[in-house]
GUDO-763761 format. One record per residue (C-alpha): residue in three letters; x, y, z. Coordinates in steps of 0.1 Angstrom, whole numbers, plus 5000, padded with zeros to 4 digits. Example, Ala and Ser with C-alpha at 12.3 -4.5 7.8 and 13.67 -1.06 7.14 Angstrom:
% residues 2
Ala512349555078;Ser513749895071;
This chain:
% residues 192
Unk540053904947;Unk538153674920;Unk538853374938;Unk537553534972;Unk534253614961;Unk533853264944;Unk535153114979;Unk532553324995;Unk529553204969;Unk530552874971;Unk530852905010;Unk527453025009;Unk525952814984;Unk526752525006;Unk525452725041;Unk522252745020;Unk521852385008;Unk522652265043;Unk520052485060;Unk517452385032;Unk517852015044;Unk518651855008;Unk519951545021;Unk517451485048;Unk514851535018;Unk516451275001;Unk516651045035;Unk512851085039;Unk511951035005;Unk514150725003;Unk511950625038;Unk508450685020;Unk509550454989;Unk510850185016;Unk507450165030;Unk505950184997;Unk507749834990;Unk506649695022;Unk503049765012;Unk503849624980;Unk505349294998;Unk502549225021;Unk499549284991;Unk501649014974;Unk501748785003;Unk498148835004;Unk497848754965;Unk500748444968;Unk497748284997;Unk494848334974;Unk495848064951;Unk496347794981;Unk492247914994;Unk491147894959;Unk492247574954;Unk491747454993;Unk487847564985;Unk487947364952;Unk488747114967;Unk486547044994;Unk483547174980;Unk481847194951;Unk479847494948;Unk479247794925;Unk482347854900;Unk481448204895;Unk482748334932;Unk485948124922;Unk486048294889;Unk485748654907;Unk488548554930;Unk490848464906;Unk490248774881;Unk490149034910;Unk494048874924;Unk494748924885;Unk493649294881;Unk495449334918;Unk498849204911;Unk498549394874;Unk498349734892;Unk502149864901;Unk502750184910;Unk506450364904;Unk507750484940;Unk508650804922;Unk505050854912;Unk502950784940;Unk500151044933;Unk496951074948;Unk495350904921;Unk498050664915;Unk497950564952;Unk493750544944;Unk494150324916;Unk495950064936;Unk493350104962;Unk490450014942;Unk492049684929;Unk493449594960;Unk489649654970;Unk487349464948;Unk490349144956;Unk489149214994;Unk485549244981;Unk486048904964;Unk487548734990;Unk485048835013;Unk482048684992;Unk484148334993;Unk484648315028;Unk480848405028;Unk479548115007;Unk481647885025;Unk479347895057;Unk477247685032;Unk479547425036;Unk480447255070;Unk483246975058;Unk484947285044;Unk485247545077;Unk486447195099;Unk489347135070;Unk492447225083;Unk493647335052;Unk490847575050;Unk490847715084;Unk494947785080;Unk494647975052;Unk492348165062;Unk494148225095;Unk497248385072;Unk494748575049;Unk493048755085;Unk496748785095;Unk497748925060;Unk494949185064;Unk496449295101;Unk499849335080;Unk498049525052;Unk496849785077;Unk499949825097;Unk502149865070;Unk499450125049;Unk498950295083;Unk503350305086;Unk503150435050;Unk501150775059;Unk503250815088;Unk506250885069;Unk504551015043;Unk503251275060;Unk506851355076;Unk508251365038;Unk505551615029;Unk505751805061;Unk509651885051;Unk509151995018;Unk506252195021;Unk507752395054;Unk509752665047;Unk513152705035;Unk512852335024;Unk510152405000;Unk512852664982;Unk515152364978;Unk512152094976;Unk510952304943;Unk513952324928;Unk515451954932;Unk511951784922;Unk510451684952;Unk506851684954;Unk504051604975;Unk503351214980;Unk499851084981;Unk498350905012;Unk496050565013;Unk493050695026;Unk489850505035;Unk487650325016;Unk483850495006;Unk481450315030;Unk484350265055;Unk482650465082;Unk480050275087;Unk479649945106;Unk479149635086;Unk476049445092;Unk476349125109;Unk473248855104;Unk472948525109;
């Protein structure tokens, strides 16, 4: 009779994990750290170019060092900021924003002084790389925009009912989202 009514437990046990959806947790999870990566991969492509501009700009002009400085020390703070998969809070996700930020920031300014200097937008070199870094950017929002996607189909399953029974007691939690930049809804100024 013992061993009947521990068949039965365990035979329900397992009808209640299987309804709760533990492995397709785990599947989605799994998913939202896989994109995470591929965010990862293409702010590094970004920061692996920034090196070839730096030194393309160098190179063919000869202007103020400070913007070059900025460059360099903002791809520094960037690359410095990693973020565990398993811990992608809110304001882990934010942190990793901002640096990833003030690099764009400091990119922008050099591509702005540049227009200074005429030999340097004909260079080849020059016009390349900065080809791949608008390119790199495309990437950048793609894979962020792929990131909230299944992000949001992670937190959907273990904040919906049963899941959230089996969410809370395996560890799954809520993962944060990129979200948009202050300023970003409004249209930059163009002037020549």
């Amino acid at each position: 009779m013992r061993k009947l009514v521990y068949t039965l437990a365990g035979l329900i046990g397992i009808f209640t994990f299987s309804s709760c959806d533990y492995n397709g947790m785990v599947k989605l999870d799994e998913q939202v750290q896989s994109q995470w990566a591929q965010v990862q991969n293409v702010y590094q492509r970004r920061a692996d170019l920034i090196p070839n501009l730096v030194n393309t700009v160098k190179g063919a002009a000869n202007f103020e060092k400070e913007t070059l400085t900025q460059v360099i020390e903002a791809r520094a703070k960037a690359t410095s900021v990693n973020i565990d998969p398993d811990k992608l809070t809110p304001e882990n996700i934010e942190k990793f924003q901002n640096a990833q930020g003030q690099l764009s920031s400091a990119i922008g300014r050099l591509l702005m002084v540049t227009e200074n200097y005429p030999e340097l937008k004909a260079n080849a070199n020059f016009q390349t790389l900065q080809s791949q870094l608008e390119g790199t950017e495309n990437r950048i929002t793609v894979e962020r925009q792929k990131f909230n996607d299944v992000t949001q189909t992670y937190n959907s399953k273990i904040r919906s009912f049963p899941n959230n029974l089996t969410a809370g007691m395996f560890g799954f939690s809520k993962k944060g989202y990129f979200q948009a930049e202050a300023g970003a809804n409004k249209a930059p100024s163009v002037q020549f």
